[in-house]
C-alpha positions in Angstrom: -19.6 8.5 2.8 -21.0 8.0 -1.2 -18.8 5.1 -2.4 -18.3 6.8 -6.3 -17.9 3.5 -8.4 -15.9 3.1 -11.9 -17.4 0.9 -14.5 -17.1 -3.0 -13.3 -16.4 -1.9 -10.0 -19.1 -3.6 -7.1 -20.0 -2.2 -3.2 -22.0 -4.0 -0.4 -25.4 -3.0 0.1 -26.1 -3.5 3.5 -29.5 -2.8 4.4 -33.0 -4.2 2.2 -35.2 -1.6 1.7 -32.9 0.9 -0.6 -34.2 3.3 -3.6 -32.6 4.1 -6.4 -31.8 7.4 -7.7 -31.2 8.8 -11.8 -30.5 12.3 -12.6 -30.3 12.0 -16.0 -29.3 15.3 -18.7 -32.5 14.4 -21.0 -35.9 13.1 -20.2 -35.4 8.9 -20.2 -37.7 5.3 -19.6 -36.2 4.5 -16.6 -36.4 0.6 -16.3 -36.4 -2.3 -14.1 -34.8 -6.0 -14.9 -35.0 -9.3 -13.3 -32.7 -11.9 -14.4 -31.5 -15.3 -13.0 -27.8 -16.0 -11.4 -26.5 -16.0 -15.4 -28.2 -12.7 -16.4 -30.2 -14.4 -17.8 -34.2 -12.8 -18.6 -36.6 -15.3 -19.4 -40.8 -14.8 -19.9 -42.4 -11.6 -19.8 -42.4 -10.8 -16.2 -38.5 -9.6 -16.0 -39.4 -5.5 -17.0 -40.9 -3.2 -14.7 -41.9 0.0 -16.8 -44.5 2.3 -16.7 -46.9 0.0 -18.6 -46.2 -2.6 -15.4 -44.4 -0.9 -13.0 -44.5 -3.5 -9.8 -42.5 -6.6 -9.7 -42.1 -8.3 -6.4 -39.8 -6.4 -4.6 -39.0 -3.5 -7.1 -41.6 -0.3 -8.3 -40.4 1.4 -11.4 -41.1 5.2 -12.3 -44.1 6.2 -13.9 -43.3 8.8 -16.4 -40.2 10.1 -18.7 -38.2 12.1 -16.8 -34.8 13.6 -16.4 -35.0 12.3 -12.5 -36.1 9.0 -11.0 -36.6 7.0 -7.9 -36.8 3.5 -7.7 -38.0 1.9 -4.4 -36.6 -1.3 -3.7 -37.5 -4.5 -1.0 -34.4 -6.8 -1.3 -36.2 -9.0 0.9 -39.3 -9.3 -1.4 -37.3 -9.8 -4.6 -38.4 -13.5 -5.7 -35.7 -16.2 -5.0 -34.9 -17.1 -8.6 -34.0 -13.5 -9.1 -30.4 -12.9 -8.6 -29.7 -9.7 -10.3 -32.1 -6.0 -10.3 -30.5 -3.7 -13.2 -31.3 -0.5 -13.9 -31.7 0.8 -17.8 -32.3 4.1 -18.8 -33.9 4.4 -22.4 -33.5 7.5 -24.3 -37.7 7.8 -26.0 -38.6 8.0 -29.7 -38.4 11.3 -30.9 -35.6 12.6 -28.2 -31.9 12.9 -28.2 -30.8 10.3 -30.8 -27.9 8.9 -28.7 -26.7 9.0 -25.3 -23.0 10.6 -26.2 -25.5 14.0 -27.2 -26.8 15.0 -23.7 -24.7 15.5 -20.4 -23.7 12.0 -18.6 -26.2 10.3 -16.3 -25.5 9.7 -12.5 -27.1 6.5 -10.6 -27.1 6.2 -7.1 -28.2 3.5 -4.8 -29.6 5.1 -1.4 -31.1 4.2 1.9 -35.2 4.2 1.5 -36.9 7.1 2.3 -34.9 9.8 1.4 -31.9 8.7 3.1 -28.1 8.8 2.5 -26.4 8.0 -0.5 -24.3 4.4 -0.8 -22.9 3.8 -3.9 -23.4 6.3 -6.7 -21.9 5.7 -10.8 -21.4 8.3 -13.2 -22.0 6.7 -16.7 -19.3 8.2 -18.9 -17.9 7.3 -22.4 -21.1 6.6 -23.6 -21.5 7.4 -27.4 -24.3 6.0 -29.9 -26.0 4.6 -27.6 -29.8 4.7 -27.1 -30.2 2.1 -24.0 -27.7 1.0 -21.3 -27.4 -1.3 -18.3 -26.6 1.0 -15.6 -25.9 -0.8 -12.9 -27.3 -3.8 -11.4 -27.8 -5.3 -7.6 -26.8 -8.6 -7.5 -27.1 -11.7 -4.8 -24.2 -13.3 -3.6 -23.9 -16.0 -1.2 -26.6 -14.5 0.7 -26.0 -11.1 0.6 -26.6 -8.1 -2.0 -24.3 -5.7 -4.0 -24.5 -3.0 -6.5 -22.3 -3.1 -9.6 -21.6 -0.1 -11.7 -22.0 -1.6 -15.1 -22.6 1.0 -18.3 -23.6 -1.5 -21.1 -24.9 0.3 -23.9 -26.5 -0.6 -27.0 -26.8 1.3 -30.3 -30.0 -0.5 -31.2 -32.2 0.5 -27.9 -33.6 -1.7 -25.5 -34.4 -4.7 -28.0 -31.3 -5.2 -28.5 -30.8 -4.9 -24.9 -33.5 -7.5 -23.9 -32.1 -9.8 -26.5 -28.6 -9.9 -25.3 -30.2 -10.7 -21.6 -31.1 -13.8 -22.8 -35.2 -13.0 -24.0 -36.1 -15.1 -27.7 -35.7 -11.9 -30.5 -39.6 -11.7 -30.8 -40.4 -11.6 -27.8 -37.6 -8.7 -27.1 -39.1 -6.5 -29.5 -42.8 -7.1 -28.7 -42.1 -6.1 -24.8 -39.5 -3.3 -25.9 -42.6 -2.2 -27.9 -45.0 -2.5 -25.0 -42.7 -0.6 -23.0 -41.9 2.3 -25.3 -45.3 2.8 -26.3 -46.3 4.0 -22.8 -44.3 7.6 -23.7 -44.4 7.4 -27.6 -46.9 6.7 -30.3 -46.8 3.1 -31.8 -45.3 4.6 -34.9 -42.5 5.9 -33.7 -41.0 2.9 -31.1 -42.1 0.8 -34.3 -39.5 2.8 -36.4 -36.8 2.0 -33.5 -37.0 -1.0 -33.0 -36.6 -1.8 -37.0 -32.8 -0.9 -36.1 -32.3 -3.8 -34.3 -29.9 -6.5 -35.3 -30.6 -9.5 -37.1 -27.5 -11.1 -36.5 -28.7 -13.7 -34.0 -25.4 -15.3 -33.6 -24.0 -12.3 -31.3 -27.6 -12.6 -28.7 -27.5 -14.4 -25.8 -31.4 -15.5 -26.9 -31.9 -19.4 -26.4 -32.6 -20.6 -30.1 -34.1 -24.0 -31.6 -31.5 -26.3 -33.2 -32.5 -25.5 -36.8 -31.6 -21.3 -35.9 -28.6 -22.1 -33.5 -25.0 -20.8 -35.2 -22.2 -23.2 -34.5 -21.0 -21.9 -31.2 -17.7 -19.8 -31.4 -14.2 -21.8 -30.5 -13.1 -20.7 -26.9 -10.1 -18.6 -27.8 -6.5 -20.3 -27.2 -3.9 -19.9 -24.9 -2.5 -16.9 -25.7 1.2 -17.4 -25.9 1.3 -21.2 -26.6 5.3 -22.5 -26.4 4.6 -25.1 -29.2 4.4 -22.7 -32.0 1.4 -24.4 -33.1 -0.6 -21.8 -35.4 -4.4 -21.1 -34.4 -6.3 -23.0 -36.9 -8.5 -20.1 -37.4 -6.0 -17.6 -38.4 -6.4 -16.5 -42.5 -3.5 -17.0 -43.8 -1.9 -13.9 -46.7 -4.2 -14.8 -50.2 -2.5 -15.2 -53.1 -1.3 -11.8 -54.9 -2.4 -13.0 -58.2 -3.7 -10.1 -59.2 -0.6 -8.1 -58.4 -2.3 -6.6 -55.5 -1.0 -7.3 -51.9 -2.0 -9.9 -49.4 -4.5 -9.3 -47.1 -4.9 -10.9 -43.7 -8.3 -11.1 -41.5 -7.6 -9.9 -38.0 -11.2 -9.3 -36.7 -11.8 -10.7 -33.6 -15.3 -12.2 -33.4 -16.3 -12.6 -29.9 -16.6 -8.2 -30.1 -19.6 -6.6 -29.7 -20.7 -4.2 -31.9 -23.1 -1.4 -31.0 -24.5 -1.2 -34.5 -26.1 -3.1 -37.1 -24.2 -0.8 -39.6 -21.9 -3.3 -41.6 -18.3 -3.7 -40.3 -15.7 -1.7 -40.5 -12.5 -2.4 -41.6 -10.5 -2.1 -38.6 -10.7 -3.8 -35.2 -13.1 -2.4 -33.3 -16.5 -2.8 -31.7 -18.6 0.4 -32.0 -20.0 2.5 -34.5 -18.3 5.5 -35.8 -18.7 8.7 -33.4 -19.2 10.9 -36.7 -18.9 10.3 -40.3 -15.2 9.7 -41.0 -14.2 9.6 -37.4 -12.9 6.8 -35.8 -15.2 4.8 -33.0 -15.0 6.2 -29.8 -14.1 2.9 -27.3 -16.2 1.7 -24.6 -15.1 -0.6 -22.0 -16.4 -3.7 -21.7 -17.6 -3.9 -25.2 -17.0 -7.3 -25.5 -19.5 -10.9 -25.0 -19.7 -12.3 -21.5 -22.2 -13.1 -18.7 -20.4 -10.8 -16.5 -18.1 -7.8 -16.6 -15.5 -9.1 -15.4 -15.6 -11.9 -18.3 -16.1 -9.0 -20.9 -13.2 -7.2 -19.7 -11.2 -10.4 -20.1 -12.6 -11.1 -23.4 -12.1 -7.1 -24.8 -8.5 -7.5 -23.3 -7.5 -10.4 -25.9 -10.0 -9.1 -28.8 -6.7 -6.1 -28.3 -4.3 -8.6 -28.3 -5.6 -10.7 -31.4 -6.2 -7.6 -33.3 -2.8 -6.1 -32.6 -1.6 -9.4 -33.9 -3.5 -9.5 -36.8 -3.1 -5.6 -37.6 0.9 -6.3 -37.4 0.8 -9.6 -39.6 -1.2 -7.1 -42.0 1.6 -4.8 -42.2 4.2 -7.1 -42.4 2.8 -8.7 -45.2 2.2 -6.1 -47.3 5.9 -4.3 -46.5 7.3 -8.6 -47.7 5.3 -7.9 -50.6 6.2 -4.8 -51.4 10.0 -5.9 -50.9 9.4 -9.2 -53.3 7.7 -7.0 -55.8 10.2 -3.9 -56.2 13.4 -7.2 -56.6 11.3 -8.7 -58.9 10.9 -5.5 -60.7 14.4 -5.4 -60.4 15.6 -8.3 -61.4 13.1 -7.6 -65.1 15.1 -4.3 -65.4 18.0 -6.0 -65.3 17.9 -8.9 -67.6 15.9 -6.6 -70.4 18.7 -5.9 -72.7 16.7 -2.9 -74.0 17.1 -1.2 -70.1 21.3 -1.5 -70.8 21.3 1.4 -73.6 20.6 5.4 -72.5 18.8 5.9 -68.9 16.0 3.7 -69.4 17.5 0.9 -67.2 17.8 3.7 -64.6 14.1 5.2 -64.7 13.0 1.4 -64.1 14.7 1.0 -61.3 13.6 4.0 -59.7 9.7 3.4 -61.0 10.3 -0.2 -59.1 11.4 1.9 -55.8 8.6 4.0 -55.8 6.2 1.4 -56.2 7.5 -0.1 -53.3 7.5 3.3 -51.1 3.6 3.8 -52.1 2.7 0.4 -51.2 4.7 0.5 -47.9 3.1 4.3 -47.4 -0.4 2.7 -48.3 0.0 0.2 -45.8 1.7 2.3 -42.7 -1.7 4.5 -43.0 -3.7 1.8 -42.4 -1.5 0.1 -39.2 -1.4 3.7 -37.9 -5.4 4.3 -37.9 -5.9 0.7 -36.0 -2.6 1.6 -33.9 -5.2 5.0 -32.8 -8.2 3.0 -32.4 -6.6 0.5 -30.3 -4.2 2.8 -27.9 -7.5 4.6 -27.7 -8.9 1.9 -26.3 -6.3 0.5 -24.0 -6.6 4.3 -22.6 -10.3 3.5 -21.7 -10.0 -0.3 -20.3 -7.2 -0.4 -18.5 -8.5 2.2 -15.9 -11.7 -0.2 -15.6 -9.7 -3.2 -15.1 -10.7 -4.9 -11.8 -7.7 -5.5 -9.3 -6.7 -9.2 -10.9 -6.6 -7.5 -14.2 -4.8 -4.7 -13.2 -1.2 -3.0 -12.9 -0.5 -2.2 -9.1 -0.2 1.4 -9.8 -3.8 1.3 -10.8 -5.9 3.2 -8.5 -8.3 0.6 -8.1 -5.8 -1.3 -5.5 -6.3 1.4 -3.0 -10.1 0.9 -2.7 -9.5 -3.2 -3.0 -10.7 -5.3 -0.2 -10.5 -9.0 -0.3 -13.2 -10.5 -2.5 -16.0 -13.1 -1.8 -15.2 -14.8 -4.8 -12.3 -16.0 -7.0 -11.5 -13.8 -10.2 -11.8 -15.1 -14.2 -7.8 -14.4 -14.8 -4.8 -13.1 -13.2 -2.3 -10.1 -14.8 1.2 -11.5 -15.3 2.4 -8.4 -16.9 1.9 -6.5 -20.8 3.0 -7.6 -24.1 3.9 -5.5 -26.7 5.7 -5.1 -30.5 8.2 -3.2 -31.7 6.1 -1.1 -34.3 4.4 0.7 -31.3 6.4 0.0 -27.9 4.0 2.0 -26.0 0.9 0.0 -26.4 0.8 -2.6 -24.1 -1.5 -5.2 -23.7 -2.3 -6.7 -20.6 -0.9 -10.9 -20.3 -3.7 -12.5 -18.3 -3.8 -15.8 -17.4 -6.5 -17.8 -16.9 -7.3 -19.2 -13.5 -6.9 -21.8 -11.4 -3.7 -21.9 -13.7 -3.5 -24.9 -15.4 0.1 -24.7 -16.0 2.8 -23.6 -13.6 5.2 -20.9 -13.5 8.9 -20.6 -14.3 10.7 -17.1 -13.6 14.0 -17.3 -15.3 16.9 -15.8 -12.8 19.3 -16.5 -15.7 21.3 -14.5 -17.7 21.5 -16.7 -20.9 19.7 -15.9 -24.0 18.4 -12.1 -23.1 20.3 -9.3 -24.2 18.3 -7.5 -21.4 19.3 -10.1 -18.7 23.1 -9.8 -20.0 22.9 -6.4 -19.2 22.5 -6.8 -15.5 24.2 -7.2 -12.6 23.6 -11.3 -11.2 22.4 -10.6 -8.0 20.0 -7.5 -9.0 18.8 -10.3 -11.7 18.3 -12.8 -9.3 16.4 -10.2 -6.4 14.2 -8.6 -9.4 12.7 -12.5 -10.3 11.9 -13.5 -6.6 10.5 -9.5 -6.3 8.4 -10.9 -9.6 7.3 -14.0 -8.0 6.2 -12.4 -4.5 4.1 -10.0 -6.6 2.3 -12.9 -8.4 2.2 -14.7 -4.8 0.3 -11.2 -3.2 -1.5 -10.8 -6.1 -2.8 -14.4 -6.1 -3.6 -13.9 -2.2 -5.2 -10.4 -2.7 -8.0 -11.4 -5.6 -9.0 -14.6 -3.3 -11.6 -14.9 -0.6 -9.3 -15.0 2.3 -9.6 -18.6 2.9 -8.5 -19.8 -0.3 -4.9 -20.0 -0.7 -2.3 -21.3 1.2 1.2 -20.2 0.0 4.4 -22.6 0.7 8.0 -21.4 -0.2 11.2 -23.2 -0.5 14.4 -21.1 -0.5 16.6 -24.1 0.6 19.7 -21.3 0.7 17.7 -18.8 2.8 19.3 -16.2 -1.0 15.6 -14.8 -1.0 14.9 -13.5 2.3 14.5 -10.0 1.0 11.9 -10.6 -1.3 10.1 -12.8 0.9 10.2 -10.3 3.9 6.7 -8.6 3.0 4.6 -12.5 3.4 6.6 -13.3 6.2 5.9 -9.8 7.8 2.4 -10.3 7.3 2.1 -13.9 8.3 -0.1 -15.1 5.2 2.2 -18.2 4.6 1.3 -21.7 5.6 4.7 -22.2 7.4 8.4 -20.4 7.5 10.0 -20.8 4.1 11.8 -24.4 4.4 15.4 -24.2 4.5 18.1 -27.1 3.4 17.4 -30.1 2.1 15.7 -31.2 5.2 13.1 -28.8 4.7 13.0 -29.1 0.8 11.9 -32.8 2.1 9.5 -32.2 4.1 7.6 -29.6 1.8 7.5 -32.0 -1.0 6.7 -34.6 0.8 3.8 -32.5 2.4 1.9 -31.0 -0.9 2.7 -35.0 -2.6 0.8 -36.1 -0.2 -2.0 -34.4 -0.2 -1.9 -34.7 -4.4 -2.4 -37.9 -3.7 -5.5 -37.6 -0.8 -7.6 -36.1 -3.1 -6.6 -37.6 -6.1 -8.2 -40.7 -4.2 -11.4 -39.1 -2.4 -11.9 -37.3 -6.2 -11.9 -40.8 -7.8 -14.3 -42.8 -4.7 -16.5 -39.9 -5.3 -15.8 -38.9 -1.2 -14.2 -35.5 -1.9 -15.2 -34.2 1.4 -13.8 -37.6 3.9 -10.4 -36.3 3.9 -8.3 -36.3 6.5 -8.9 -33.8 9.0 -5.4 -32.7 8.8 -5.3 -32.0 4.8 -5.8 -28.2 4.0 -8.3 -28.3 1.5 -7.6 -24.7 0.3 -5.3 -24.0 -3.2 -2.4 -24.3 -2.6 0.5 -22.4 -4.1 4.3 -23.6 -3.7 7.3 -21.3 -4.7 10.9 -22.9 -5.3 13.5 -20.7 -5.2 16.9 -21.2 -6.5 16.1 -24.4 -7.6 17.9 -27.1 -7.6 20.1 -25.8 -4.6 19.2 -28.3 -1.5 17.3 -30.9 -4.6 18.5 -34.4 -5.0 16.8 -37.1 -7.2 13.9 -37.9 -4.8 13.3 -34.2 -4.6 13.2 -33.3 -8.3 11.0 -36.3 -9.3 8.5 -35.2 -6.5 8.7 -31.5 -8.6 8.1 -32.8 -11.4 4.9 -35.1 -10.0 3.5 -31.9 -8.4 3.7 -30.1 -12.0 2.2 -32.9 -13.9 -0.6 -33.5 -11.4 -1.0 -30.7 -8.8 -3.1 -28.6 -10.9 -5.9 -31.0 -11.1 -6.2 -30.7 -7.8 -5.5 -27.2 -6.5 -1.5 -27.1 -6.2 0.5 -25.1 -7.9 3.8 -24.0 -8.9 6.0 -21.2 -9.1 9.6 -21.5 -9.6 12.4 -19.4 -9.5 15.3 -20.8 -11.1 18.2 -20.9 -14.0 17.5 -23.4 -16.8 21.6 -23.8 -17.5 22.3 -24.4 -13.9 19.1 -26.3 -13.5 20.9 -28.5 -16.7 22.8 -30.8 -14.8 19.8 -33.0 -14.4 20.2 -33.4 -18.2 16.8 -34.7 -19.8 15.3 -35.7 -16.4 13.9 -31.7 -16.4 12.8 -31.0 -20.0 9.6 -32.4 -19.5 8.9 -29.8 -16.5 10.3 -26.9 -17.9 8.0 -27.3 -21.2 5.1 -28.3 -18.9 5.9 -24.7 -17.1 5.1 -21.6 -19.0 8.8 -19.2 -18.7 8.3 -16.0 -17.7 11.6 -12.9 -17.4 11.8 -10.3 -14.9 13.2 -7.9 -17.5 11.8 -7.1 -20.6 12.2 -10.0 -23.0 11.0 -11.4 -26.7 10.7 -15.1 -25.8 6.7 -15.2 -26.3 5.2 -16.1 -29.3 1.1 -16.1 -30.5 -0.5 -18.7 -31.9 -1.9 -16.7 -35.3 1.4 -15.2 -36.9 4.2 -16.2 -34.6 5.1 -12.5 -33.5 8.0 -12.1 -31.4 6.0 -10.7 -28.7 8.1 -8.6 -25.8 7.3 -9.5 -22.4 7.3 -6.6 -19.1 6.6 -7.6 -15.4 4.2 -6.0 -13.9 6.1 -4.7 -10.3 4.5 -2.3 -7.9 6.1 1.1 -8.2 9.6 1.9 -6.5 9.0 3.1 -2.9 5.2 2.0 -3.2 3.6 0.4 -0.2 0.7 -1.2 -2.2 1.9 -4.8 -1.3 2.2 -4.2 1.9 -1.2 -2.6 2.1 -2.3 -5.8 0.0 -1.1 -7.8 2.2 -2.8 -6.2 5.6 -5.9 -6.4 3.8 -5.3 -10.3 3.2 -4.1 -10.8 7.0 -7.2 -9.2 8.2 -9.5 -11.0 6.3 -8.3 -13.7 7.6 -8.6 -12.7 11.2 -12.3 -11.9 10.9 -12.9 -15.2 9.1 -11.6 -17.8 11.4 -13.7 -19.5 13.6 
C-alpha cells in the first residue's frame, strides 16, 4: 500500500534501487540535488539536469516534461551525500508560478516499474517558480523519503543559494541548467529576480560580506518579565500621529524580492490587493522540522507584536480624545452657546476614527495569521502537534529525538480562537510545575478539588506519553512518585503499558529510595563528564533521560527529601534528568523560603485555562490551554502500544 505523505512528514525506504516518479499539470525541469548531512550543496557537482544528467547513484530526466522518472542506486550514492531532493522548475516562457497549473504528485517507487512506496501531493503552492519536493535522506544507516514542498518565488537560484551554494555560483549553474530548454535570453531575464539580500541565504560568505548573525529567539514565556531587548518600543507621537510598533519577525522567509509588506507574513501577495496565501514551513531552518518550529514562534511574535500595535494606538487614542477634553474644558470661550459641546463630540470622533483605523489593521493581520495557523498546524509533526491531529494515527516511534515538545496553545483575548502552539524546546532545560491548586485562577476556583487535582496528573501523563512517543524507544526512562497512591487513575495507562522504570514509589520509603536513586546517578555522571570518561560508568546506571514525576508533592517529603528535589532541579538537567511535578504552591508553602528557589527555577504550567504567562516583547497576559487527548479517545493508549513495542523489538 502507497504511503500518501503530508508536507514534513518521512517514510522508510526499504529497498536501494528505487525510481522516482512526477506527474506534473505543466511541462517542468525536473532536477536532481546532492547535499551533505546539513543540506548543505557545495561545488558544482550537486545538480543532475539535462545538461549533466548522471551523478553517482542518481540519473535525471532528459527533457521538459509534464512526467518524469528518476532512477535511483541508494547504494551508489557517494558517502558524503546524505540527502537526494527532487526539484521541479517551471521553464522560461511557461506558467509563471506554480499556484497557476494543477498540483504536482511525486512518488518514490520500486525500480523498474514497480509498486508505488511513498507518494506526496504538493499542495498550497502559490508564486512559486521552483520547489524542493521531497528529498531521500540517510539516517543511521538506512534511507527515507521526506515530503518536503519548499518553494521559491525567485526560481531555482534562489533555491541553490538557500542550499548553501556562494550566490554566483547559484546563478551561473541555475543558468547552465535552464538553458538546456530555454534560450540564454530568457533564463537570463529570470534569474535577474533573484534576491540580493544575502543575509536570508544559507551561502557561506567571506568576513567582509557576512551580516551579523540573527540573535537565537528567547524563551518564549520568560517568568522574569524581563523585555526582549530587541523589541521597538511605541515612538514618540510628536507629530500628533499614533505610535507605531515593529512586530516583524526576521527569521521569515519571504518568497519574493518584492519589498515588505506591512503585515506579518512571509510570501508574496496571491493577487494585487489580496492577502498572501500561507505556506507551511516558510520559515529559516536546516530541516523541516526546525522551520516548522521557527514559523510556529514567527506566529507567536507577530501576534504579540500585532496586539501591542493595537493597544497602543487604542492608549493613544484614549490619551488624545482626554486631552482634547480637558482643552475644551478649561477654554472659557467653549462655556458660552454649544461650542463647548461640538468640541467634545469632535474629540470623541477623533478617537472612534483612530480606534476604527487601527481595528482594520489588527483584523487584516488577525486573517493572515488564522490563515496560517489553518495551514501549519495540520503539517505539524507528532511532537508539535495536538493529539487529535491525524498525524498520531500514522506515528511510529522515531529514530531520533524531536527539536521541541507541544505543552499546549496560547492565545489573547482580542481573538480567543487563534491559538498558537507553546513549544518547548528540548532536552528541557527547565522543569515542570503543574499547579493542582485552586489559588489565584478564577478558572481553577470554579472547579470541583478532586476534578482539579485528576485533570493536572491527566496533564502530566500526557506530557510523560508524549515525551515517550517522539523518542527512539530507548531513550527515556520515566520514574513517578505518588507517595499517597491519590494518582492511580491517571497513571493507569503507563502502568498498563509497562513503559515505567519501576512501580510508582509509595510512602516515604519509597519517595527515599527514588531520590536517592536519580541523585545518584546526577552525581555518576556529573563525575565521568568532568574526567572526560563519560562512557566508564557503572554498569548499573541507566544512561538513558530520565524523566521523574512527583505527585502531590510534599505528601510523604521531609527535609532530606526536599533538598534532594531541589538538587535534582538545579542539576539534573545537565545531565539528562528531569522534572515534572504536580503539586499546590500554598500547601507546598509550609517549607517557607526553602522552595522559592525551585518553584522559580520550574516553569508553572495550569490544567485549565489560565492568564499567568507573559512574553518577553510587550508583557501580554497571554492565556494558557492544555493540550489533552479527546474525551473517550484511545490515542494514548495506542501511543503507548507503539512505545511498548518498540521496545520489545529493540532489546537485545
Amino acid at each position: 500500500m502507497t504511503a500518501e505523505l503530508v508536507r514534513g512528514q518521512n517514510h522508510p525506504v526499504s529497498q536501494s534501487r528505487v525510481e522516482i516518479r512526477v506527474s506534473a499539470g505543466t511541462p517542468v525541469l525536473a532536477l536532481a540535488s546532492l547535499a551533505d548531512e546539513q543540506g548543505r550543496l557545495a561545488g558544482t557537482g550537486v545538480l543532475a539536469h539535462p545538461g549533466a544528467r548522471s551523478l553517482p547513484g542518481v540519473h535525471a530526466p532528459a527533457d521538459l516534461a509534464d512526467r518524469h522518472t528518476f532512477a535511483v542506486d541508494l547504494d551508489a550514492v557517494a558517502a558524503d551525500v546524505h540527502r537526494v531532493g527532487v526539484l521541479l522548475v517551471l521553464p522560461p516562457g511557461g506558467p509563471v508560478r506554480f499556484g497557476a497549473v494543477p498540483a504536482s504528485y511525486v512518488a518514490v517507487a520500486a525500480a523498474d516499474g514497480g509498486t508505488e512506496i511513498a507518494g506526496y501531493t504538493l499542495t498550497g503552492l502559490d508564486v512559486e517558480t521552483a520547489v524542493i519536493a521531497l528529498e531521500l535522506y540517510r539516517r543511521q544507516g538506512a534511507w527515507k523519503v521526506r515530503a518536503v514542498g519548499q518553494g521559491y518565488a525567485d526560481g531555482l537560484g534562489a533555491l541553490l543559494a538557500d542550499g548553501g551554494m556562494p550566490v554566483p555560483a547559484a546563478r551561473e549553474l541555475a543558468a547552465t541548467a535552464l538553458r538546456t530548454v530555454a534560450p540564454a535570453k530568457e533564463a537570463d531575464v529570470t534569474l535577474a529576480a533573484m534576491p540580493t539580500l544575502v543575509g536570508d541565504l544559507r551561502a557561506p560568505q567571506t568576513p567582509a560580506q557576512a551580516p551579523a548573525p540573527a540573535p537565537e529567539p528567547p524563551d518564549p514565556i520568560p517568568v522574569s518579565g524581563v523585555p526582549y531587548a530587541g523589541a521597538p518600543g511605541p515612538a514618540p507621537a510628536g507629530d500628533g500621529s499614533p505610535p507605531t510598533i515593529s512586530y516583524t519577525h526576521p527569521r521569515r522567509r519571504r518568497t519574493s524580492s518584492e519589498p515588505p509588506e506591512p503585515a506579518p507574513r512571509a510570501a508574496a501577495a496571491a493577487e494585487p490587493g489580496q492577502p498572501p496565501r500561507p505556506v507551511a514551513g516558510d520559515a529559516s531552518g536546516w530541516s523541516m522540522d526546525e522551520r516548522l518550529y521557527n514559523q510556529v514562534w514567527g506566529m507567536f511574535e507577530d501576534l504579540a507584536r500585532t496586539v501591542a500595535a493595537y493597544r497602543s494606538a487604542v492608549e493613544f487614542a484614549d490619551s488624545r480624545m482626554d486631552r482634547e477634553l480637558d482643552d475644551a474644558l478649561s477654554d472659557p470661550r467653549h462655556r458660552i452657546g454649544g461650542s463647548g459641546n461640538a468640541a467634545r463630540d469632535t474629540a470623541r470622533a477623533r478617537r472612534e476614527e483612530l480606534v476604527a483605523q487601527a481595528q482594520a489593521v489588527l483584523d487584516r493581520d488577525l486573517v493572515q495569521l488564522i490563515a496560517e495557523a489553518e495551514v501549519v498546524e495540520p503539517a505539524l509533526p507528532a511532537s508539535y502537534a495536538r493529539w487529535d491531529n491525524p498525524v498520531w494515527h500514522g506515528h511510529r516511534t522515531p529514530e531520533e529525538g524531536p527539536l521541541a515538545l507541544r505543552l499546549g496553545d496560547l492565545h489573547l483575548p482580542e481573538r480567543p480562537d487563534l491559538r498558537i502552539p507553546m513549544l518547548v524546546r528540548v532536552p528541557l532545560e527547565r522543569g515542570l510545575w503543574i499547579d493542582n491548586g485552586r489559588t489565584g485562577s478564577e478558572a481553577a476556583m470554579a472547579m470541583d478539588t478532586d476534578r482539579l487535582r485528576r485533570a493536572a496528573m491527566d496533564m502530566a501523563v500526557a506530557h510523560a506519553v508524549r515525551l515517550l512517543a517522539v523518542h527512539p524507544a530507548d531513550r527515556f526512562s520515566v520514574h513517578v512518585i505518588d507517595a499517597a497512591g491519590a494518582g492511580a487513575a491517571s497513571l493507569a495507562p503507563l502502568v498498563r503499558a509497562g513503559v515505567l522504570a519501576a512501580p510508582p514509589a509509595a510512602g516515604a520509603a519509597g519517595v527515599t529510595r527514588t531520590l536517592a536513586e536519580l541523585t545518584r546517578r546526577v552525581d555518576l555522571v556529573q563525575m565521568a563528564l568532568k574526567a572526560g570518561a563519560p562512557e566508564d560508568l557503572p554498569p548499573d546506571v541507566d544512561t538513558a533521560d530520565q524523566l521523574l514525576i512527583v505527585h502531590d508533592f510534599p505528601h510523604g517529603f521531609d527535609d532530606r527529601a526536599v533538598t534532594q528535589l531541589r538538587y535534582l532541579a538545579d542539576e539534573g538537567a545537565a545531565v539528562g534528568v528531569h522534572l515534572l511535578m504536580v503539586a499546590d504552591r500554598d500547601e507546598a508553602s509550609a517549607y517557607g523560603p526553602l522552595l522559592d528557589p525551585l518553584w522559580r527555577s520550574l516553569m508553572r504550567l495550569s490544567p485549565v485555562p489560565d492568564n499567568h504567562l507573559a512574553d518577553p516583547w510587550v508583557h501580554h497576559a497571554w492565556t494558557f490551554e492544555p493540550d489533552l487527548p479527546p474525551q473517550g479517545s484511545r490515542v494514548l493508549d495506542q501511543a503507548l502500544d507503539r512505545v511498548a513495542e518498540a521496545r520489545r523489538t529493540t532489546r537485545p
